[in-house]
KEBALO-159096 format. One record per residue (C-alpha): residue in one letter; x negated, y negated, z. Coordinates in steps of 0.001 Angstrom, whole numbers, plus 500000, padded with zeros to 6 digits. Example, Ala and Ser with C-alpha at 12.3 -4.5 7.8 and 13.67 -1.06 7.14 Angstrom:
2
A487700504500507800/S486330501060507140/
This chain:
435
X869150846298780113/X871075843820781760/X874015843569784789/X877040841956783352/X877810840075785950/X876636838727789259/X877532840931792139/X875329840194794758/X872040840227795920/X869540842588796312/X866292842554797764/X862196843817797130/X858931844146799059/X856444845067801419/X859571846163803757/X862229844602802768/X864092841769801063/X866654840000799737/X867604838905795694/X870192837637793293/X871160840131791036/X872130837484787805/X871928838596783828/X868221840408783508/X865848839057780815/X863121840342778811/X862019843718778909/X858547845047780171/X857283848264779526/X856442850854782594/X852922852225782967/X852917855674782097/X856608856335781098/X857933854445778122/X860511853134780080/X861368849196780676/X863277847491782955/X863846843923782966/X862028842430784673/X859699844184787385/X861724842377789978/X864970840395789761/X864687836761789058/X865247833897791998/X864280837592794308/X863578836083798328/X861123838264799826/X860390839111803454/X857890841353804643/X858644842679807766/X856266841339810534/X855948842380814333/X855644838698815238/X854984837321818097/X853459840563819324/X850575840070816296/X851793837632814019/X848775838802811629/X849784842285811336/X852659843301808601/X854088846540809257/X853310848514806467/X852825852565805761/X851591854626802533/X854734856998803474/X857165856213805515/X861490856459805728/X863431853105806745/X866834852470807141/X868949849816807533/X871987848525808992/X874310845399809097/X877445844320811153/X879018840812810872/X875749838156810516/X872771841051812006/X871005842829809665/X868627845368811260/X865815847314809626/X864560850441811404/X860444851775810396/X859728855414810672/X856675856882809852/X852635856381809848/X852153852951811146/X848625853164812428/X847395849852813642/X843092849723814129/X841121846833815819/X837821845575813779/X835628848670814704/X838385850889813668/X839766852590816729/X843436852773817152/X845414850426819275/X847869852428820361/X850561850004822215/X850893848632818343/X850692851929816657/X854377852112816883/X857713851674814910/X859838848652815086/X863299847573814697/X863555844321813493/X866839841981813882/X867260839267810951/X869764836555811397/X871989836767807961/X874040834243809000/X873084831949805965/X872491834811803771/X868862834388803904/X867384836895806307/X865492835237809548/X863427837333811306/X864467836707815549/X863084839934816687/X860323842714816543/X861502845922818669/X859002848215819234/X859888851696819434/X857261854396820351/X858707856913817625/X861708857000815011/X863051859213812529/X865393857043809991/X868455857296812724/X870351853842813414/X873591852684814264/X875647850033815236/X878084850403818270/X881773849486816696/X882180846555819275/X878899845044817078/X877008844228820458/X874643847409820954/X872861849764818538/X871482852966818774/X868044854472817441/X867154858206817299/X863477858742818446/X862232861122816159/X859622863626817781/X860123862254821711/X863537864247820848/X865523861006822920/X868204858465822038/X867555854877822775/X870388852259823021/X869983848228823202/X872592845858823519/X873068842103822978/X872028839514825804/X873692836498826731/X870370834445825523/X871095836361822036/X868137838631821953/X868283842694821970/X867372844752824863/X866668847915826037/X869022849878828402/X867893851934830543/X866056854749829563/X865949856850826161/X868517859654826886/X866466863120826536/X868087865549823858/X866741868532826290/X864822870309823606/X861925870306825654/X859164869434823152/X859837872685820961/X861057873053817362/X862387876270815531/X858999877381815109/X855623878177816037/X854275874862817009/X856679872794816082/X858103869775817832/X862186867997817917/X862496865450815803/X865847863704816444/X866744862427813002/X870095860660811694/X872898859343814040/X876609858725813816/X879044857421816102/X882463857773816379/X885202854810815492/X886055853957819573/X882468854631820134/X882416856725822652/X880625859485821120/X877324859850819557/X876356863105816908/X872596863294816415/X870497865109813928/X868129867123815472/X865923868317811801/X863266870664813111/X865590872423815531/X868481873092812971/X870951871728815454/X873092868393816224/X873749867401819549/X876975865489820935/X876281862680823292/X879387861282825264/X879977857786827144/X881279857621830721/X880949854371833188/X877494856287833864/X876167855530830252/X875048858556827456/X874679861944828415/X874087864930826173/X877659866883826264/X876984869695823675/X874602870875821238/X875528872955818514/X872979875362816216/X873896875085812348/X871864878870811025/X874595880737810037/X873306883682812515/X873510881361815231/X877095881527815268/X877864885297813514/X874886887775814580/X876206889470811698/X874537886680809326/X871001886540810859/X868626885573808358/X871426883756805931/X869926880658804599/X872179877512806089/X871909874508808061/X868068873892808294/X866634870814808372/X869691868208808963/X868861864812808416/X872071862236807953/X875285862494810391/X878785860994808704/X881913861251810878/X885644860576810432/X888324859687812809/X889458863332813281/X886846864509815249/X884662866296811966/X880825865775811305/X879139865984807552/X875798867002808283/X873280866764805491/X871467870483805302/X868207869820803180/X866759873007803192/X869512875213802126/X870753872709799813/X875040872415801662/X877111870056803333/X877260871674806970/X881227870315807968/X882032870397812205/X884851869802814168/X883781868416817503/X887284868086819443/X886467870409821890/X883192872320821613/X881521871785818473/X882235874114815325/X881108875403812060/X884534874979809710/X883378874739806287/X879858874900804131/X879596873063801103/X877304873782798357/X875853870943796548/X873279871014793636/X870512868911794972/X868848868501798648/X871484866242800379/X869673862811802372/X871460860205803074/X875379860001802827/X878247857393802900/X881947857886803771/X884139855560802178/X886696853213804199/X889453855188803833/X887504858353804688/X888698860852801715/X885374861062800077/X881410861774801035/X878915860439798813/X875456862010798946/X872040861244798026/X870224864470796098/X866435863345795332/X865691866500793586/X868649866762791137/X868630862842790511/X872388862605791381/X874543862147794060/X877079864855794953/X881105863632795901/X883098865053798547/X886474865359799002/X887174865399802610/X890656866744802371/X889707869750800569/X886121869758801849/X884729870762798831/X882724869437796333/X884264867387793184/X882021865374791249/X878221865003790623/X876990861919789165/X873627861872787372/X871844858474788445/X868805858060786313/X869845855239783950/X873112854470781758/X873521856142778629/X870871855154775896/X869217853115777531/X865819855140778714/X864291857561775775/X863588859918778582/X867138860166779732/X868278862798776949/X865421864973777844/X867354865128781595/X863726864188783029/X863774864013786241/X861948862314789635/X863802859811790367/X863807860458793770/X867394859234794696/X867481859232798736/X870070857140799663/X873368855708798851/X875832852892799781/X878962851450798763/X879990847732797993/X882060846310800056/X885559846253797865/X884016850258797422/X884482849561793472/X880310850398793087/X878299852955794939/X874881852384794743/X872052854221794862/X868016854071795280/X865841856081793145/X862815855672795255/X859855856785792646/X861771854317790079/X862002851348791627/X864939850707791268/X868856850556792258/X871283852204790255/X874840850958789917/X877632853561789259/X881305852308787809/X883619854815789683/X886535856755787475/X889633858313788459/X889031861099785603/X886684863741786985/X882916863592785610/X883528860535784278/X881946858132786634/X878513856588785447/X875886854819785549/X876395850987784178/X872930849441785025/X869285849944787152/X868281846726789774/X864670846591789833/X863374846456793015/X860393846729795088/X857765849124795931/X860054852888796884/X863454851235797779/X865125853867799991/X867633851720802098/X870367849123801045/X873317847166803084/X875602844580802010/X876585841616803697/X880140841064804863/X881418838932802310/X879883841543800103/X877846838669798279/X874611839742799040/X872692843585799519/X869241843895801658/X866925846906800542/X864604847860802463/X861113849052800364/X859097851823801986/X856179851193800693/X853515848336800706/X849582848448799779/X848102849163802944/X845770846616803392/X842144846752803670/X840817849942803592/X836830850282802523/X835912852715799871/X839763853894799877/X842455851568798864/X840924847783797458/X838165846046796265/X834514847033795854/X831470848457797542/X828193846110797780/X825014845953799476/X826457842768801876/X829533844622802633/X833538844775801662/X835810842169801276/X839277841996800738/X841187838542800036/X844276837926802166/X847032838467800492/X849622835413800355/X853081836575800872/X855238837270797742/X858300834985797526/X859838833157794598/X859954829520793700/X863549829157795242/X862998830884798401/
């Protein structure tokens, strides 16, 4: 396997990273399924694990399951953590204040990233998003069921403002003990309004900007019977995780449950106007620059699902395990690949996509011919890649990895029982010879 030419970079570990993608070498055989990639991890990779310095510059945020995005605008890159991050002092009680999430700001001015700040967050569900003016972001806050928003200081560092705006859903799911969980998050071009998913409550809610700041203006259930008492009980809209919006006012809302493309117009109060079946469970989508087509992640079917947004319906489906004859498995349409995300270069010429149980980023070669895009080659990456961004000049991609050993752990994880106790060695950070 190799990429015929240098497009970028990519990236690999604990959290996150950054590589070269050049020519791949010799092969090496994976553990368990025949398959080999070349190598285990791009050559010349740089590797940064993502560290809540100077709040504990010994801890690396890590997690044995976890969802991270990740977002960049001109020379920020920022990587959101959602999931178990349990932090425990030597005796092993949790701390608490650092059993949180993080959002970390790298400085990709020079390409490299340079960690300049650790954010906590008390709770996050995979929702971020930059403001279009580039000088605040907003984070969803998974089960407090709240939007936060920071902006940029004068000194350069990101802050807080005011507090988290409350979704209203008054700690209650659809369900018997079950809690919000305020999931993806869009925002619209003059960013002045905000569309949030809200995945155990099978709803999105509409936040609008005045000179007062963000205030919930709407909130709109996606179950078909919400809308049509006629169609209680018809499977739709459950479980929305990813938000993409276009300039006229309509929402793509990823359904995962009930397998559709939930489409809303928002102009006025929001509304239902089209469901779209797709194959697989729908993640994480991308809306092109020109805003005619929808690409979506589908972990289960190993593909990812295009929309046409002037039609609203569903026109190609692009299978995203490996090229053709390359993998032995490939003809037997094997799947768990885990594809839960997708992205677009910049000159939109190669969407790509990360198959989180493989490893590894696949590269698609677009076609104007129906069913005949494909893929052309597989980036190895770190451990369950599940995020990727590009720079602006397009040179360089940053995937985030959602997984990472979790450190010691006695009788669980690493090394070996004895009679004087457990020991672990520290591990040295992983980072190549031209880093």
């Amino acid at each position: 396997m190799h990429w015929r030419k240098m497009i970028g970079r990519t990236a690999a570990v604990a959290l996150f990273a950054c590589a070269l993608i050049p020519r791949l070498r010799a092969q090496q055989t994976i553990p368990n399924s025949g398959q080999q990639i070349t190598p285990t991890a791009p050559h010349r990779s740089i590797i940064r694990a993502a560290e809540p310095r100077p709040h504990r510059p010994a801890a690396v945020s890590r997690g044995a399951s976890r969802k991270q995005s990740c977002q960049s605008r001109w020379q920020t890159l920022l990587v959101l953590t959602s999931g178990y991050n349990m932090l425990h002092d030597s005796s092993g009680h949790a701390i608490p204040a650092d059993s949180s999430q993080f959002v970390f700001v790298y400085d990709i001015s020079q390409h490299k990233p340079l960690q300049k700040q650790a954010i906590q967050v008390p709770n996050t569900y995979s929702g971020i998003v930059f403001d279009p003016s580039g000088e605040a972001f907003y984070v969803s806050g998974g089960v407090d069921d709240n939007v936060h928003s920071y902006a940029l200081g004068t000194t350069g560092q990101w802050t807080e403002q005011g507090s988290p705006v409350a979704l209203g859903h008054n700690g209650q799911g659809a369900g018997i003990s079950v809690k919000p969980q305020a999931a993806g998050i869009a925002i619209t071009s003059d960013g002045n309004k905000l569309v949030v998913a809200n995945y155990y409550n099978d709803s999105i809610s509409v936040l609008t900007k005045s000179q007062n700041g963000w205030s919930v203006s709407g909130e709109l259930d996606l179950r078909p019977g919400k809308e049509d008492p006629h169609q209680s009980g018809v499977p739709g809209g459950e479980y929305p995780l990813w938000v993409v919006m276009t300039d006229n006012d309509t929402a793509y809302i990823s359904s995962i449950r009930d397998r559709e493309i939930v489409v809303v117009n928002f102009a006025a109060d929001p509304k239902v106007v089209k469901r779209i079946r797709v194959p697989g469970q729908p993640n994480r989508m991308v809306l092109n620059a020109s805003q005619s087509t929808v690409y979506v992640a589908q972990d289960n079917t190993d593909s990812v699902g295009v929309i046409d947004t002037n039609s609203n319906s569903l026109v190609d489906n692009i299978p995203v395990t490996s090229p053709a004859g390359l993998l032995p498995q490939a003809k037997l349409k094997l799947k768990g690949n885990d594809t839960n995300s997708v992205t677009l270069s910049r000159d939109e010429k190669f969407p790509l996509r990360t198959n989180g149980w493989m490893n590894d980023i696949a590269v698609v070669q677009l076609s104007s011919v129906a069913k005949q895009s494909r893929v052309i080659g597989l980036i190895p990456t770190g451990w369950y890649p599940n995020s990727i961004s590009f720079s602006d000049d397009g040179k360089f991609a940053y995937v985030v990895n959602g997984k990472s050993p979790t450190g010691p752990n006695p009788g669980q994880c690493l090394g070996v029982t004895s009679g004087k106790g457990f020991e672990v060695p520290r591990r040295k950070p992983i980072q190549s010879a031209t880093d």
